[in-house]
C-alpha positions in Angstrom: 24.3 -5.3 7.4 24.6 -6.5 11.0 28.5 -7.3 12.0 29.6 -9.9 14.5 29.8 -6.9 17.1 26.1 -6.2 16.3 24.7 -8.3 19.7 21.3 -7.6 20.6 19.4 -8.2 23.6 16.1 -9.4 24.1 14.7 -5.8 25.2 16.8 -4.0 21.9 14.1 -6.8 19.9 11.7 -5.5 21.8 11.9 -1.6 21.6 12.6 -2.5 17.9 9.2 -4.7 17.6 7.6 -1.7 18.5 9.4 0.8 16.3 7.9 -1.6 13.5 4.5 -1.7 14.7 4.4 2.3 14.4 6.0 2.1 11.1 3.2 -0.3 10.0 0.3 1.3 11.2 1.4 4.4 9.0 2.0 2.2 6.2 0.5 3.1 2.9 -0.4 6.4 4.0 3.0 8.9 3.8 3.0 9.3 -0.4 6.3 8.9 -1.5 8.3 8.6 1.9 8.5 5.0 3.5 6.4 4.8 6.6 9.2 4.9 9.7 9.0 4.2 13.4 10.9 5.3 16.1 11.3 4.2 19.8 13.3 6.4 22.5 14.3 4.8 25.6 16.8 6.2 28.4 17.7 4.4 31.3 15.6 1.1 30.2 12.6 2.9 29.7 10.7 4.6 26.6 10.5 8.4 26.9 9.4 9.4 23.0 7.4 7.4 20.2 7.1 8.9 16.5 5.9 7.9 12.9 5.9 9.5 10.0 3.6 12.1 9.4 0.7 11.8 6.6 1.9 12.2 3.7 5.8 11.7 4.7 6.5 14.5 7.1 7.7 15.2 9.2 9.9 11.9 9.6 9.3 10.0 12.6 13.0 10.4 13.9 11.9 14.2 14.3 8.3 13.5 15.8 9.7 11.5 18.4 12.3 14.1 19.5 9.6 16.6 19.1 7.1 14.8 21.3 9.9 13.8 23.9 9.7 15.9 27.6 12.5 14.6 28.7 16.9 15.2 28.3 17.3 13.2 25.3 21.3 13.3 26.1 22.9 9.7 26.0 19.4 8.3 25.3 19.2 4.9 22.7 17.0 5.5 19.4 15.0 2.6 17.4 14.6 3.3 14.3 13.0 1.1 11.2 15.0 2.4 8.5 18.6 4.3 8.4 17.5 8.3 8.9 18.0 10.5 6.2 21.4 12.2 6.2 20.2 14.9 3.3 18.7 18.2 2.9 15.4 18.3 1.0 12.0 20.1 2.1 12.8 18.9 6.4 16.6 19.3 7.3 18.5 16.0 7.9 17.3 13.8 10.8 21.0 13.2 11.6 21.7 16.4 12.2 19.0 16.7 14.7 20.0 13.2 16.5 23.5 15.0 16.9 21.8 17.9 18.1 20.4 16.0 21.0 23.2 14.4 22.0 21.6 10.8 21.5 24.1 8.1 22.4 23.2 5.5 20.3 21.4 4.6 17.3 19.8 1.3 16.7 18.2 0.6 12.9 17.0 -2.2 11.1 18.3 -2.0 7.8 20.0 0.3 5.0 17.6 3.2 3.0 17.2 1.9 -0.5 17.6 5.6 -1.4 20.9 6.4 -2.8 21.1 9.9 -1.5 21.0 8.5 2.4 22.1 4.3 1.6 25.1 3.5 4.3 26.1 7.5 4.5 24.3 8.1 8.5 26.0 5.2 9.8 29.3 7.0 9.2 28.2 10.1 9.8 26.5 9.5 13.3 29.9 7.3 14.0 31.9 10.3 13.3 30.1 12.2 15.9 30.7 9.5 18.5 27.1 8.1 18.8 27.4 4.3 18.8 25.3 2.7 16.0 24.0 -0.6 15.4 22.0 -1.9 11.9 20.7 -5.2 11.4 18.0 -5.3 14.0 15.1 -7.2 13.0 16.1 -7.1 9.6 14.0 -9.8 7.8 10.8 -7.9 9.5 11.9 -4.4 8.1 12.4 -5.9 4.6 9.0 -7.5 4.9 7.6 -4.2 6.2 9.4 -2.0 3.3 8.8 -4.4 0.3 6.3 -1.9 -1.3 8.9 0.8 -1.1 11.6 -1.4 -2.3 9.2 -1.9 -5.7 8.2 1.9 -5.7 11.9 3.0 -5.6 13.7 0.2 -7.9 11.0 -0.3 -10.5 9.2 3.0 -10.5 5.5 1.0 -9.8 3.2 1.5 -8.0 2.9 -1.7 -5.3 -0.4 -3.7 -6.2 -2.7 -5.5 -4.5 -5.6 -7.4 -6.0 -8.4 -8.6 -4.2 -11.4 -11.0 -5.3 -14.6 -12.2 -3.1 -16.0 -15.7 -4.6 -18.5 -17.8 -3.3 -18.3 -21.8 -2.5 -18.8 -22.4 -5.8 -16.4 -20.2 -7.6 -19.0 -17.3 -8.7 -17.8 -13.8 -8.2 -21.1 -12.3 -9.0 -25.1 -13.8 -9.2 -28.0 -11.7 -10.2 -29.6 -12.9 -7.2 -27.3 -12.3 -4.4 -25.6 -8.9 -4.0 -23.2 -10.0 -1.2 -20.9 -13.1 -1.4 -18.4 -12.5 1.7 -19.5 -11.6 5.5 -19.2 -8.6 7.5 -15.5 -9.3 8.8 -14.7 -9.9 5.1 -16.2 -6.5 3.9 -14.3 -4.7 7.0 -10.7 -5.9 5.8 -11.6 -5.0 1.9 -12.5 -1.5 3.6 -9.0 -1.5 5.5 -7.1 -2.0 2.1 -9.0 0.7 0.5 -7.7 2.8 3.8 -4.3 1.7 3.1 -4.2 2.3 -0.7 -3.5 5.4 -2.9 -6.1 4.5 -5.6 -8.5 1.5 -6.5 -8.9 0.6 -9.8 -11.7 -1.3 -11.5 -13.0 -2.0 -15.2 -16.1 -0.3 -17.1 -17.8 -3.6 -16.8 -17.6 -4.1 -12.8 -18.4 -0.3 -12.6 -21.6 -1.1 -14.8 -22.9 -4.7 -12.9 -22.1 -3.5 -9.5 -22.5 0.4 -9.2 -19.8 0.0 -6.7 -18.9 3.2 -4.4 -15.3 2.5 -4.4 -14.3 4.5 -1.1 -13.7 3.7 2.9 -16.8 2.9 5.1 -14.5 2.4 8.2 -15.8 4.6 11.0 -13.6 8.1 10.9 -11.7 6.9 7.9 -13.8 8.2 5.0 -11.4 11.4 4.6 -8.4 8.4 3.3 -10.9 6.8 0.5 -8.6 6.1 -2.2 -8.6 7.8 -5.6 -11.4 5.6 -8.2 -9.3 4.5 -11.4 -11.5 3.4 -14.0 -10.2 1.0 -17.4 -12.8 2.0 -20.3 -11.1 1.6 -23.5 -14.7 2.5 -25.3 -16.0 5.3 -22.4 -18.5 2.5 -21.9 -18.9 4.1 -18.0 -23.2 4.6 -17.1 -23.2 8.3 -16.8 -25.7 7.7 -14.1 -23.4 5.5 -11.8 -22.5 6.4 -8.2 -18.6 7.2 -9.6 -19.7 9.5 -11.6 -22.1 11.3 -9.7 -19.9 11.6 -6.9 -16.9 12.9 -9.2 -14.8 15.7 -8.2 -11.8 17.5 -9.3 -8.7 14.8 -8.5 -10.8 11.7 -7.2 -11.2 10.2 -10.8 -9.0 9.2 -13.3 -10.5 7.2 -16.2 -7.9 5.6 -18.6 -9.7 5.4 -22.4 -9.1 4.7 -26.0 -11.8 6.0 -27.9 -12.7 9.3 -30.3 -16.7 9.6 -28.1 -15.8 13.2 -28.0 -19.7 13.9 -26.4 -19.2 11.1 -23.6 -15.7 12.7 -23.2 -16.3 16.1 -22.5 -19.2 15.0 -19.8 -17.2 13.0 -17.9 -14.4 16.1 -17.9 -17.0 18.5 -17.1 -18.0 16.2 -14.1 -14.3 16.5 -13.0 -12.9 13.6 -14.2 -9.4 12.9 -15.4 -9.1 11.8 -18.7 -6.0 9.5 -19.9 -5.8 8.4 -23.4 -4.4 5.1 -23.3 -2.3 2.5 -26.1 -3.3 -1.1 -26.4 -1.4 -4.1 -26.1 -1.2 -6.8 -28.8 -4.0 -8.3 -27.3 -6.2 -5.6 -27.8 -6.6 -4.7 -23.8 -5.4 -1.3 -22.6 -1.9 -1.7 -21.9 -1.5 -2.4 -18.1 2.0 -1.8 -17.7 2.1 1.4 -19.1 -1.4 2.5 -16.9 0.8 1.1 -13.9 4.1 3.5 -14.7 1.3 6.3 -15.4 -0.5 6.2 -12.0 3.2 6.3 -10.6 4.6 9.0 -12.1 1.3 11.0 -10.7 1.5 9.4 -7.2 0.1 6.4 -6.7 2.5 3.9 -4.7 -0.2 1.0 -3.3 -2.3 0.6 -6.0 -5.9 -1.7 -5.0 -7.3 -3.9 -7.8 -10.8 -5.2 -7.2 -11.4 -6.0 -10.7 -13.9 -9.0 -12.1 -12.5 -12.1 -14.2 -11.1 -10.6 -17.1 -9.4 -7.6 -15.8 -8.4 -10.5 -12.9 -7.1 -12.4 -15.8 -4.8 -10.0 -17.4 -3.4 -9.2 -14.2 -2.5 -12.1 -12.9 -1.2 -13.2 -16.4 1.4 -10.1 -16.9 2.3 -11.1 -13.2 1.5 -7.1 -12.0 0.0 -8.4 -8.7 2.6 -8.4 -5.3 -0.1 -9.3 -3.3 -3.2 -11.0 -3.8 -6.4 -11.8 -1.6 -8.8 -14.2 -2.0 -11.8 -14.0 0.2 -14.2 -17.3 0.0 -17.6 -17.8 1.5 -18.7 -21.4 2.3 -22.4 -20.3 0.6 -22.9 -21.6 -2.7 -24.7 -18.9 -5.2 -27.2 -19.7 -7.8 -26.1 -20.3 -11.1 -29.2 -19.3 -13.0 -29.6 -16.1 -15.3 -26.9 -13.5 -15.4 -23.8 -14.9 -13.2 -19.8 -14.7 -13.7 -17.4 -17.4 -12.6 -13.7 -17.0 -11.6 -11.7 -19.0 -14.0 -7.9 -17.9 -13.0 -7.0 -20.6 -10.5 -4.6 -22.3 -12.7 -2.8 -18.9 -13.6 -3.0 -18.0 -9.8 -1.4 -21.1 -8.7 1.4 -21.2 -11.3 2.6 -17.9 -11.3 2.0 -16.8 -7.7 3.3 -18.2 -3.7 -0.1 -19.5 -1.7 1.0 -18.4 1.8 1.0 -21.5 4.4 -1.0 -19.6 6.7 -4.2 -18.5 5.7 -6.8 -16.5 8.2 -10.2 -17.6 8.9 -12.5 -14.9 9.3 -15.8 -15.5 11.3 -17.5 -17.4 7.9 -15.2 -16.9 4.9 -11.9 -17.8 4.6 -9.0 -15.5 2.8 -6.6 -16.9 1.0 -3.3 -14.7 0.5 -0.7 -14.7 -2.3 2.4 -13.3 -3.4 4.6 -12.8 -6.1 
């Protein structure tokens, strides 16, 4: 926590502003390490930047001293969150800010992590390097609230995400696309920023969905496909299964199809047999503390109504976004409707500021 002594100036917000900007940009992509930033300035000016490396290393505290040209003696550090203080596969990133001689330390909060929480501040002290904490503190919280959920209740952070037209329909046999262009770009950017995606048997079967990232030069960070199919209903001819490979499908089931099971394994899919819950679904919680204990920390939903339903009913969202087009679809043959407003509104925050995008507008909740 920040003490009285903790003053900050306008450019310490600054540097730190920037520090948090790095750190976001990285978020979601560095596995099991919290996405840092770091800023290095000496003599009022920046001389080093670093993140954290994909998949959590190196830190960014090392990157930036690695990338600096310059005499890092008596220079002032930026950092989001309190470097680590501990040997694991990198050496400690305190013992390389002693190294350097940097003179002081400025970070925004406390590591959640028991093995570094509060210990660097005393250490770097003890070496004579002035320290501050507490800078920007409410944005760091905001920027580490995935990690905070990943570390304390072992989850995975989820997002889910629903496109809907003017009049509430989330799918119409005669119109394939409900949002605009802008709306489809951002869905592709959560993707980017996600671990896995997970869907239902049924969307997987209407839509034939492809379930990766169509950003330009992004493709390589499409997100692991997670499929729900209690009775290995899955089209054996859908683009997920075609385009199955060892490690980018995991299908959770609960069924004895022993023919329909050992295609889909010889395809390279990961089979997970899966309990129901009293309501005869496959039980979400325990899927959720599954896909953690493999690796999954941000965790996409783009499921339909039902699998929207159950969601939003067992409260597993943290984040949800609601993209809505002003068209109205036709309501005429095959056509699903979105009936969870009332659970979305009672259990979940509507945000007070809500972005409009070219046409549609999104609509963004949280828990």
């Amino acid at each position: 926590m920040s003490t009285k002594k903790d003053k900050f100036t306008n450019q310490d917000k600054n540097f730190m502003k920037l520090a948090l900007n790095l750190a976001n940009a990285r978020r979601g992509l560095t596995g099991d390490n919290p996405s840092v930033g770091c800023v290095i300035v000496k003599n009022d000016k920046i001389i080093s930047i670093g993140q954290t490396g994909y998949n959590g290393r190196p830190h960014a505290e090392h990157n930036a001293i690695s990338n600096c040209l310059d005499n890092l003696k008596d220079s002032k550090m930026y950092v989001t969150l309190e470097p680590c203080n501990h040997y694991g596969k990198t050496p400690p990133c305190t013992k390389n800010i002693i190294k350097n001689k940097i003179g002081e330390v400025y970070y925004a909060i406390d590591d959640i992590d028991l093995k570094v929480k509060g210990k660097s501040y005393s250490i770097l002290k003890k070496n004579n390097i002035k320290v501050k904490r507490g800078l920007l503190k409410k944005d760091a919280i905001n920027l580490y609230r995935s990690y905070s959920i990943n570390r304390k209740k072992k989850l995975p952070y989820v997002i889910g995400k629903i496109a809907l037209s003017n009049n509430n329909l989330i799918y119409s046999q005669f119109s394939k696309r409900i949002t605009d262009q802008i709306s489809d770009k951002l869905t592709h950017y959560l993707r980017f920023k996600s671990d896995a995606i997970l869907i239902s048997s049924k969307t997987l079967n209407i839509d034939n969905p492809k379930l990766n990232c169509r950003l330009n030069g992004y493709n390589k960070f499409s997100p692991k496909r997670i499929i729900l199919d209690s009775n290995l209903k899955i089209d054996l001819k859908s683009y997920i299964v075609k385009s199955t490979i060892k490690g980018n499908t995991i299908i959770f089931y609960n069924s004895n199809n022993s023919i329909k099971m050992k295609t889909l394994k010889k395809k390279g899919a990961t089979l997970i047999k899966s309990n129901k819950d009293k309501n005869k679904n496959l039980d979400l919680k325990k899927i959720l503390k599954k896909l953690y204990s493999i690796g999954i920390r941000n965790l996409l939903v783009e499921g339909g109504d039902e699998l929207t339903k159950n969601f939003l009913k067992k409260r597993l969202f943290n984040e949800f976004y609601m993209f809505k087009s002003p068209k109205n679809l036709p309501k005429k043959n095959k056509y699903l409707d979105f009936t969870s407003f009332s659970i979305l509104n009672d259990k979940y925050s509507r945000l007070k500021t809500n972005s409009k995008l070219a046409n549609d507008k999104l609509i963004i909740y949280k828990d």
